[in-house]
N, C-alpha and C positions, 0 to 999 in steps of 0.2 A: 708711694704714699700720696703724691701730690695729684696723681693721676684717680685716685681712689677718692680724696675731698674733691676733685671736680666734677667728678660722675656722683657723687652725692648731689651736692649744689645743682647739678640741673635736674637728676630725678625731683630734686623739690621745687625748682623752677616749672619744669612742666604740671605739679600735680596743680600750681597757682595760677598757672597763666591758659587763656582761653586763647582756641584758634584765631578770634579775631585780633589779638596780641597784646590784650589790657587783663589787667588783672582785678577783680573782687578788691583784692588787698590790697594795694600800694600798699611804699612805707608813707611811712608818717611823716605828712611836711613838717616844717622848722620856717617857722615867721620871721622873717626877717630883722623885723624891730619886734623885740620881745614885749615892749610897752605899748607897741601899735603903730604904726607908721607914720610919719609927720607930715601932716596935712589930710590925713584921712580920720580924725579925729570925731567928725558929725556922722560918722559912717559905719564906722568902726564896731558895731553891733550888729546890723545889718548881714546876715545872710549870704550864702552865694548860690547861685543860680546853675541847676547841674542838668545836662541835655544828655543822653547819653541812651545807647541802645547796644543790644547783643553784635551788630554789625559791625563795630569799632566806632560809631561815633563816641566823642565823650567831649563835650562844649564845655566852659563854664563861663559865667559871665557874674557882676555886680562882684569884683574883685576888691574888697579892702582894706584885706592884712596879705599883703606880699610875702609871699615865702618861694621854700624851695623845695624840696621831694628828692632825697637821695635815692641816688640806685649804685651803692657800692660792691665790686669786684670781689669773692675770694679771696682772698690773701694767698692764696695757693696760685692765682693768677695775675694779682692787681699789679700794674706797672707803674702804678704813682702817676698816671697823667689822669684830669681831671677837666669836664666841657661840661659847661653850662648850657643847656639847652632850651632856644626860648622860643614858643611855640607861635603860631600864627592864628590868627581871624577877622584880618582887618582893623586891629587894634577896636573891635568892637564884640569879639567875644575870642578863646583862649582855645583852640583845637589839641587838646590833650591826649588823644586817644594815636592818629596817625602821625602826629607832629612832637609828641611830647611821653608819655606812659611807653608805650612801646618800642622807641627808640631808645629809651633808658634803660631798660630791660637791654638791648643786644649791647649797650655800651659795658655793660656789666657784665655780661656774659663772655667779652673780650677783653678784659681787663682794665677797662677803662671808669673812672667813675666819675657818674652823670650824675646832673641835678637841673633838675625837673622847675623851669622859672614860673610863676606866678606872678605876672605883671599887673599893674594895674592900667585899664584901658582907657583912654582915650577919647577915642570916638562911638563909645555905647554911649545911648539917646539918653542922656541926662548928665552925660559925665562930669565932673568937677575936675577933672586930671589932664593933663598936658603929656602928649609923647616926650616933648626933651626935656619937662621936668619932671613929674612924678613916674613917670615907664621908665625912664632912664637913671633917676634915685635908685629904683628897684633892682636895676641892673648895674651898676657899680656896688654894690650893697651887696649883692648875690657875691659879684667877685670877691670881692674884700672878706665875707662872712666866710669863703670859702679859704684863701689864705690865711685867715685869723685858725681858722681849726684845720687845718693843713696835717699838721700830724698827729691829730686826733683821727682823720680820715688816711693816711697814707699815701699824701698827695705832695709832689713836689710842688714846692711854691713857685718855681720856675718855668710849670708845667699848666697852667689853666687857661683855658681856650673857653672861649663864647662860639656858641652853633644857634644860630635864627630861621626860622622857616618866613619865609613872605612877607607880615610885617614883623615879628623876630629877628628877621633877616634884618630891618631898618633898626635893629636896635643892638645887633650885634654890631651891623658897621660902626655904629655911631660910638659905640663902646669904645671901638679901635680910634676912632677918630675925636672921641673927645675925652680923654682919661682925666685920671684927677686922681694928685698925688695924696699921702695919706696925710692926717694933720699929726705928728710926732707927739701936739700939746691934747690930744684927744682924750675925754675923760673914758666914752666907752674906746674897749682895744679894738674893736671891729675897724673904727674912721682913722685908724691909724695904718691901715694897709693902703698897698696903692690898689688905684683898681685898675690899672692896663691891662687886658687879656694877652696873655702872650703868645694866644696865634687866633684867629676868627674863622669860619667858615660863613658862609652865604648861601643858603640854599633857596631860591627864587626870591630876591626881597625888592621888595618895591622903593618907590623914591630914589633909584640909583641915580638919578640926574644933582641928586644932593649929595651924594657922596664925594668926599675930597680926598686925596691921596698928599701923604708928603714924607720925605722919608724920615725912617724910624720907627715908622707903623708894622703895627704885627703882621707876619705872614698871611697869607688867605689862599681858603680853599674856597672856590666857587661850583655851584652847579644849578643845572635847572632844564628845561625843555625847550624842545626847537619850536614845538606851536603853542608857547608860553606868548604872552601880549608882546608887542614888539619893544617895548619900554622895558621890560624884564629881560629877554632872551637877546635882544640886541643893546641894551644895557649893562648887560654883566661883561659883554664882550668888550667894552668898552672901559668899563671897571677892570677892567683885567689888565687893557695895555693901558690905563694912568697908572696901575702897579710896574709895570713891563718897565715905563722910561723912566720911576725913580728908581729902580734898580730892587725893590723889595720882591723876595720870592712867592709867585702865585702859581696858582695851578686852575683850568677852566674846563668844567666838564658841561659843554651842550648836547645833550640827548637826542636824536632828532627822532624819537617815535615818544616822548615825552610833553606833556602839556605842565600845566600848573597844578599846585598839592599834590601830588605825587607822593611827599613826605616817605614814612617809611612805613611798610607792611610786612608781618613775617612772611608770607603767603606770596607776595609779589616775587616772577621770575624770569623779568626784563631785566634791560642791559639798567635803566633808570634808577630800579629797585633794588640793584646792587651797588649805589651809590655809598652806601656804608665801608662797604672791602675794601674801596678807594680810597676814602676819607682815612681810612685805618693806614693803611699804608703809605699815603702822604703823610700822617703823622710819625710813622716810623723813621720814612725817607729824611723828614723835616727834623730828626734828634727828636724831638716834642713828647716819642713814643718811644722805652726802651723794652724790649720783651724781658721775662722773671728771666733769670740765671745767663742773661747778657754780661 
């Protein structure tokens, strides 16, 4: 029977999804702050800006209600672990298409269930938003939204991981690196969850000379490419052993026929682009992942 609803679910997965690995359809994001996000109030009407072609690009830019884009597993497969996924473009525009849509899709397709971050940017030419305040609002908020409906979703609350691509990746670490406990006395239940992820991955993020390490920090998976910028690729290496000496478990995958964005392609069938199988299996290795009928 279970073997019969998963060969369903992907017949209908592929009638949806196009070779270049996005879909027509997404589902339907979930705003984060139902009333609109606080400090994006002059804004808040305002439009978003969508780039997007047959090729896999899919941009968006003029971000001002932060949400999230579930892509949940089958229940015939779902293992209750649960990664936020926050995509990269320089904190000046959102790479949804290789970094974000399609990576959601195979996380779902392995029993894993993604959600698709919506940050607000940064550094687009006009911006009012701050990385470590309002990018980083949006991503504690993602956590927390995601433990407040935990088993609404099928998700162990012990189980939710933050994944960054490049500057995603700067905001996953920071995730790990700067938590914030829930407020118990919280009128809405959302600010009442903590928001520490409880494992991060890094896949090529920049700023790692700001990254701090100390123990108690959530596990990490790292990856990226060997002719990635030298601040990236010899970066991460270095992010790897300040995990190494506080004794927190990390894992470092340098590619070396891998540059930068790389992100994830169905289509891709290098060592790089099977970065996923990895990540899935350190999760396993890591408890973080239990397979159905474990």
């Amino acid at each position: 029977m279970k073997n019969s609803l998963f060969l369903a679910f992907s017949l209908a997965t592929a009638l949806f999804f196009s070779p270049s690995g996005y879909s027509e359809e997404t589902p339907e994001e979930i705003s984060l702050w139902e009333n609109g996000a606080p400090g994006s109030e002059e804004h808040a009407d305002e439009p978003e800006n969508v780039d997007k072609n047959d090729s896999g690009r899919f941009n968006v830019t003029n971000v001002h209600n932060p949400s999230i884009t579930p892509y949940l597993p089958d229940p015939s497969i779902a293992t209750g672990t649960a990664v936020i996924v926050a995509p990269g473009g320089g904190h000046k525009k959102l790479c949804l298409g290789h970094e974000g849509y399609t990576l959601g899709q195979w996380f779902a397709d392995h029993g894993i269930a993604a959600f698709i971050l919506k940050y607000r940017l940064s550094r687009e030419e006009g911006s009012p938003y701050t990385l470590e305040g309002n990018a980083m609002d949006d991503t504690r908020r993602a956590i927390r939204m995601i433990r407040n409906r935990a088993e609404e979703w099928g998700i162990r609350k012990d189980s939710v991981g933050v994944l960054g691509f490049s500057a995603g990746g700067e905001l996953a670490a920071y995730a790990a690196m700067w938590p914030e406990k829930g407020d118990p006395k919280a009128t809405d239940p959302i600010e009442k969850e903590d928001s520490r992820p409880d494992f991060q991955a890094l896949i090529y993020p920049g700023k790692s000379d700001t990254f701090t390490v100390e123990k108690g920090m959530p596990p990490v998976f790292i990856a990226c490419g060997y002719h990635d910028r030298p601040d990236i690729s010899r970066g991460m290496a270095e992010v790897y052993l300040k995990y190494k000496e506080v004794g927190i478990p990390a894992e470092l995958h340098i590619y070396s026929n891998a540059g930068h964005g790389f992100g994830y392609r169905p289509t891709a069938t290098n060592a790089a682009g099977r970065w996923t199988e990895r990540f899935r299996e350190w999760l396993v290795d890591s408890k973080f992942l239990i397979e159905p009928g474990s």
